[in-house]
C-alpha positions in Angstrom: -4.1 19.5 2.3 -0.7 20.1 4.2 2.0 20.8 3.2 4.5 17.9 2.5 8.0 18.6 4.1 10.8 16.2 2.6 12.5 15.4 6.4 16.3 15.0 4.9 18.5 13.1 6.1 22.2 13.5 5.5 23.3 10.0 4.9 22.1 6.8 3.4 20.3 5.6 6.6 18.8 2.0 5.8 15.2 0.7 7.0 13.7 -2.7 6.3 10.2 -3.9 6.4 9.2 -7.4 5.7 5.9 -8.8 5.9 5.2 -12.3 6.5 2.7 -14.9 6.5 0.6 -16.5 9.6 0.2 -19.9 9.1 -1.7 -22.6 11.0 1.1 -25.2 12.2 -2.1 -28.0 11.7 -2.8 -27.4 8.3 -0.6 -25.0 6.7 -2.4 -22.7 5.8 -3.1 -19.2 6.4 -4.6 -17.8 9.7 -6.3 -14.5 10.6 -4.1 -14.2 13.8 -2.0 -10.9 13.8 -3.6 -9.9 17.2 -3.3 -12.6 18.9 0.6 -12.6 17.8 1.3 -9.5 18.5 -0.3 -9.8 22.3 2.8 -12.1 22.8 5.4 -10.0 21.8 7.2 -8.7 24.5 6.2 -5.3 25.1 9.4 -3.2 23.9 9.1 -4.4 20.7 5.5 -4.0 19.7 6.1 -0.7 18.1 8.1 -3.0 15.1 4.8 -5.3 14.4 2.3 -3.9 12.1 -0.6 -4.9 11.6 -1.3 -5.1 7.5 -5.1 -4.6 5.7 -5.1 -8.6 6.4 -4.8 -10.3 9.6 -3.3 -13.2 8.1 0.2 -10.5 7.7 2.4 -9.5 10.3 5.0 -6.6 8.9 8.2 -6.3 11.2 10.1 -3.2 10.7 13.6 -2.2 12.1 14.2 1.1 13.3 17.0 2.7 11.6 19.8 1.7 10.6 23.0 2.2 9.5 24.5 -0.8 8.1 23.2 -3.9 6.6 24.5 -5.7 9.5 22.4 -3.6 12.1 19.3 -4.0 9.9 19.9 -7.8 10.0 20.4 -7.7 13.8 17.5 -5.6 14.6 15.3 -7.6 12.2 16.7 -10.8 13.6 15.7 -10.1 17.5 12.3 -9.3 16.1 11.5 -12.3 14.3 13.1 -14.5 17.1 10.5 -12.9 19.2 7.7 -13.5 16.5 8.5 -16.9 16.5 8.5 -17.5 20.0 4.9 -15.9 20.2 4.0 -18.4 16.7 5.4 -21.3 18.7 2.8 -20.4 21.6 0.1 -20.7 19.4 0.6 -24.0 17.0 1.7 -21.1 14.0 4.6 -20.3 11.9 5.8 -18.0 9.7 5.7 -17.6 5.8 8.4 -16.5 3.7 7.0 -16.2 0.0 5.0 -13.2 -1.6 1.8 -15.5 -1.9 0.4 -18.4 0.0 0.3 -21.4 -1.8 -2.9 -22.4 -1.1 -5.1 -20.1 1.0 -7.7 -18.5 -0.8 -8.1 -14.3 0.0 -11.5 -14.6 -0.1 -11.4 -16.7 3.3 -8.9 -13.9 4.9 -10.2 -11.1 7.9 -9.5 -7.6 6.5 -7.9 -5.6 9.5 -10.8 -3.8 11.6 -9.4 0.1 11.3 -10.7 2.9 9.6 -7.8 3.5 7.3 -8.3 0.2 6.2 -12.2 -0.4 5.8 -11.8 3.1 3.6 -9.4 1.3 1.5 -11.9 -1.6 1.0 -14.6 0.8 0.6 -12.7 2.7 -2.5 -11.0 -0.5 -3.8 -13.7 -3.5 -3.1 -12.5 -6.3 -4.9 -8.9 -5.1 -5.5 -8.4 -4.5 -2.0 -9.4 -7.8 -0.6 -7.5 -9.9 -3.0 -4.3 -8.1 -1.6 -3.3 -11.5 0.1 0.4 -10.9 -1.0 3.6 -9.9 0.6 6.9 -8.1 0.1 9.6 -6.5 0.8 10.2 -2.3 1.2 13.8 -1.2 1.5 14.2 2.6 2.4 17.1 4.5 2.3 18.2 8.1 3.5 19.0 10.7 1.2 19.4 14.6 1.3 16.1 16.2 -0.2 13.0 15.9 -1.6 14.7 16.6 -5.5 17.2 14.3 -5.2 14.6 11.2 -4.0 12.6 12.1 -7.4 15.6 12.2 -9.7 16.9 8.9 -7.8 13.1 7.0 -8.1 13.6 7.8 -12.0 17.2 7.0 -12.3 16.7 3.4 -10.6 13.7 2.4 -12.7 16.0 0.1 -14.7 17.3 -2.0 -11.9 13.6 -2.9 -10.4 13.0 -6.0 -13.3 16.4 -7.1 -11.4 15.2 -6.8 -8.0 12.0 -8.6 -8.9 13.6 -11.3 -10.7 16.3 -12.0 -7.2 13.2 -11.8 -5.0 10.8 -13.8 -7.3 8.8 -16.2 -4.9 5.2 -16.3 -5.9 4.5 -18.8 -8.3 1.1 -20.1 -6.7 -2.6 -18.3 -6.7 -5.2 -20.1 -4.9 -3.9 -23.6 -5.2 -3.1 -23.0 -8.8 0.5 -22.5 -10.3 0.3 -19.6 -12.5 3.0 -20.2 -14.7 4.4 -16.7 -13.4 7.4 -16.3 -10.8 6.0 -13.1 -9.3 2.3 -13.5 -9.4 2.3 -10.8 -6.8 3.6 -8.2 -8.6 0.2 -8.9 -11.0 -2.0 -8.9 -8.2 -0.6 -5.2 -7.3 -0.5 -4.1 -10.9 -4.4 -4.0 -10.4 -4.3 -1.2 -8.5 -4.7 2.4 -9.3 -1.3 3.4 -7.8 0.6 1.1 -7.9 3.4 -0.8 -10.4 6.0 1.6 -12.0 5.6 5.1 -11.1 4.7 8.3 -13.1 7.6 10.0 -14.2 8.4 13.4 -12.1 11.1 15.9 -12.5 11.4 17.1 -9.0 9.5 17.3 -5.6 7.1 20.1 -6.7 5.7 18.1 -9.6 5.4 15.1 -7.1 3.5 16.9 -4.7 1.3 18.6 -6.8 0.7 15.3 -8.2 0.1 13.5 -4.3 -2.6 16.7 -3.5 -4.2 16.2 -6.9 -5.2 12.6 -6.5 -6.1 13.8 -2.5 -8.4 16.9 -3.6 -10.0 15.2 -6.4 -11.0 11.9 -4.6 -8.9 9.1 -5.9 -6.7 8.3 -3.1 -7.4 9.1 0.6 -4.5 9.5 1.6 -0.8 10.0 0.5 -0.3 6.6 1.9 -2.2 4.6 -1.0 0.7 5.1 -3.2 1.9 2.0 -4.1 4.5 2.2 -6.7 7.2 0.2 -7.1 9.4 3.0 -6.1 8.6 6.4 -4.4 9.9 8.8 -2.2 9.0 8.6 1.5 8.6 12.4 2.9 8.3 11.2 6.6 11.2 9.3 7.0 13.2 11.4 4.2 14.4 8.1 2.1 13.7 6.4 -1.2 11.7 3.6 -0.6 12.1 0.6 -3.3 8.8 -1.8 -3.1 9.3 -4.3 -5.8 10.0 -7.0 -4.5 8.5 -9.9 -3.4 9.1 -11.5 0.1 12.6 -13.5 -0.5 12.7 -16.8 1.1 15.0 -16.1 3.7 16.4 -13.6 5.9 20.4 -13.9 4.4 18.5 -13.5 0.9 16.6 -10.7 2.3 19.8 -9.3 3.4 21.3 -8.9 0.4 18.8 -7.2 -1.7 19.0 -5.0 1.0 22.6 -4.5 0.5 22.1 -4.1 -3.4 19.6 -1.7 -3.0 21.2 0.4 -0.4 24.7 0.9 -2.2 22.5 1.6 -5.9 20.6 4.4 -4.2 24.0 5.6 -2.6 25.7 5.2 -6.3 22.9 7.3 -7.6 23.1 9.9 -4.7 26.6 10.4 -6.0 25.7 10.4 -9.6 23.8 13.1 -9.5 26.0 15.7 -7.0 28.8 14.8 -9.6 26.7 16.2 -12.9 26.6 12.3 -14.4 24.5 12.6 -17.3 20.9 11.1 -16.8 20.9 8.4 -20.2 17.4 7.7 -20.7 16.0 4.2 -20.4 12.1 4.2 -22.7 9.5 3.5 -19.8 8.5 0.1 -22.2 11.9 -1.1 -21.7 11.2 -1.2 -18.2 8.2 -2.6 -18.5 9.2 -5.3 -20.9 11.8 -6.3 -18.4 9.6 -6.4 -15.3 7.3 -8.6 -17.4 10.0 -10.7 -18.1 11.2 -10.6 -14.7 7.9 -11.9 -13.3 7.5 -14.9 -15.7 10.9 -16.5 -15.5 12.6 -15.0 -12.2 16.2 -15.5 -12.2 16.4 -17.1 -15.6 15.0 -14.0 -17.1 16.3 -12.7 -20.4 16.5 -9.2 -20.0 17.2 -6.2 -22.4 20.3 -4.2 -21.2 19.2 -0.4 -21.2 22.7 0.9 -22.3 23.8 -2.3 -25.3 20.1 -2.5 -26.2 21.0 -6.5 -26.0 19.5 -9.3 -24.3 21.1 -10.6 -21.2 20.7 -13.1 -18.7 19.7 -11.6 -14.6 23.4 -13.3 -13.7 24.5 -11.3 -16.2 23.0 -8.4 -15.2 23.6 -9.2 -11.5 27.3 -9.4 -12.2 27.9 -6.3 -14.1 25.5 -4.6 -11.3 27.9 -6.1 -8.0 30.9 -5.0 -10.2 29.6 -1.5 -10.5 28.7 -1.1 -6.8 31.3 -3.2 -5.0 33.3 0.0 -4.4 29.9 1.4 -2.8 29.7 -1.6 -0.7 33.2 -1.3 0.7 32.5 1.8 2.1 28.8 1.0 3.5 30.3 -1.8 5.0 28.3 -4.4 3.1 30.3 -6.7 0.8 29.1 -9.7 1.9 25.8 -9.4 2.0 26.3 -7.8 -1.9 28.6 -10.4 -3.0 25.6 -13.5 -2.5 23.5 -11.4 -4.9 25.6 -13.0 -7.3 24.9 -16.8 -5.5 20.9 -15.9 -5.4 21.3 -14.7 -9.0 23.2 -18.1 -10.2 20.7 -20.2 -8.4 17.0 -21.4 -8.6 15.1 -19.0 -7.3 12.1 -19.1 -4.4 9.7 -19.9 -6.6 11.6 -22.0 -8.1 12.0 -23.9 -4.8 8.1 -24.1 -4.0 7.2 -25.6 -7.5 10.2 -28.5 -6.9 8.5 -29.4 -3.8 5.3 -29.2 -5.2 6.0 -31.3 -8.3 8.4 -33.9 -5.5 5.7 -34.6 -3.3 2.5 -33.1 -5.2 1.5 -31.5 -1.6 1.1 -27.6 -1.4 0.9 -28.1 2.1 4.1 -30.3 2.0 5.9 -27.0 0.7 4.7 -24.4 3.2 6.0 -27.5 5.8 9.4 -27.8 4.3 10.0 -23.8 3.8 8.3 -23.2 6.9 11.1 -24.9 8.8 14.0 -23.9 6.4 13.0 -20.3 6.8 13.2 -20.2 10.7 15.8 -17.9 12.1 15.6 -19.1 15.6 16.4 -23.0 16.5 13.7 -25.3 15.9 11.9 -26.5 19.9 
């Protein structure tokens, strides 16, 4: 195997990649149509639209950035363009990190080799993956650094989860769960919380291991809810589901860009590492995925529970300095409205219990989700 170059980058550059459902304006639910949205988009922009392991997902990426505020631009001339090519063909889009309804065993896995390997290696495990989320990379200075950073952030990810919660239903069923996605991709080899690793050496010995031995194909099937990214020299943070909007989207963005920053800083300034026991952290994701934003979660430093606004609140406080100088405070400061409110899932089970139609909420969230004026 190659070797695997961390390409460094010298400030906290920010890319976002969303993926989003295709759903059949008729009856609301999902639609094996990628390629015939992406033939729509106009040309220049194709590169952004990626095609997922099921054609019911289209992924739009922006290139990158280095604010919040030029993420959100470039992401929102992409979706506009999306939606004009969804609006050609009876469609719209799907904020949520599973479908309410659609069953994944009635979904077209993507016809590329990459792809039919994964289903191949994976079989069931793979073709259930009818979820979607929401990566968040950020730029940092070496390969070292990344590790230390995807260890020191551990804590924060049951917080993430909980603001993006928004995946309460599983094939028509509600799960009781406010991230059922985060479940679904639990059930894969590599994927959930990561190992822990103590620099880049021990992470790529680690990547060519699983290579040589057969039990990944490729460095790409790692999954975890936090890794580095060697190509595009960032941290990538994968926990979350798909928020509901693109403002909520926004913001986690925000949070996630000034905590990596805050780490960045940490560590070139000798901060002591204070440990946090890998069951704490996987406590709190539990509990994270259950109740969303009215989580109960155990505070790594007090060793006390406290509530995700709580958490949220002492976490904005902490990085509000860091957001003044990214240029990102108000996109931080509604962290603290999405942590005080109902969250995603929250909002699909209202509607579902209101007007006892799953297809009445992809309707209603469809058209609350749209960036671009309704026709």
């Amino acid at each position: 195997m190659a070797k695997i170059e961390f390409n460094a980058n010298d400030r906290p550059t920010l890319g976002v990649e969303i993926e989003l459902g295709l759903i059949d304006g008729r009856t609301m639910a999902l639609s094996s149509a990628f390629d015939q949205v992406a033939k729509l988009v106009p040309e220049d922009l194709a590169d952004s639209l990626k095609p997922e392991l099921m054609q019911c997902v289209v992924e739009i990426i922006t290139g990158v950035c280095e604010t919040v505020d030029d993420a959100e631009a470039d992401l929102r001339e992409k979706i506009i363009a999306v939606e004009a090519a969804t609006d050609q063909l009876g469609m719209r889009l799907w904020w949520g990190a599973t479908h309410p309804f659609s069953p994944w065993q009635e979904q077209m896995v993507t016809n590329n080799d990459r792809y039919l390997k994964l289903v191949q290696l994976l079989q069931e495990l793979a073709r259930r993956l009818v979820t979607f989320g929401l990566h968040i990379h950020v730029g940092v200075d070496s390969g070292d650094k990344a590790v230390m950073i995807c260890d020191r952030i551990l804590r924060h990810l049951p917080t993430l989860l909980a603001l993006s919660s928004s995946s309460p239903f599983w094939e028509g069923r509600q799960t009781g769960l406010q991230s059922y996605r985060s479940k679904i991709m639990e059930g894969l080899p590599t994927a959930g919380l990561p190992t822990l690793m103590r620099n880049w050496s021990e992470y790529v010995w680690l990547v060519h291991h699983m290579v040589e031995t057969g039990f990944i194909n490729t460095i790409r099937e790692i999954w975890w809810d936090v890794r580095p990214h060697h190509n595009f020299g960032t941290v990538e943070v994968r926990v979350c589901d798909m928020p509901g909007s693109l403002d909520d989207t926004m913001a986690i963005a925000a949070l996630v860009q000034c905590l990596v920053k805050t780490l960045s800083d940490e560590i070139d300034n000798g901060t002591y590492q204070h440990d946090c026991h890998p069951m704490m952290v996987r406590q709190n994701k539990w509990r994270a995925a259950r109740y969303g934003t009215a989580a109960q979660l155990v505070d790594s430093f007090t060793y006390q529970v406290v509530t995700v606004e709580q958490s949220v609140n002492q976490l904005v406080d902490h990085l509000t300095p860091m957001a003044n100088q990214l240029h990102c405070e108000h996109h931080l400061k509604r962290c603290l409205q999405i942590a005080a409110s109902p969250s995603c899932a929250d909002r699909q089970l209202s509607i579902q219990a209101e007007t006892g139609s799953a297809e009445e909420v992809v309707r209603q969230l469809t058209e609350l989700s749209r960036v671009s004026p309704p026709e």
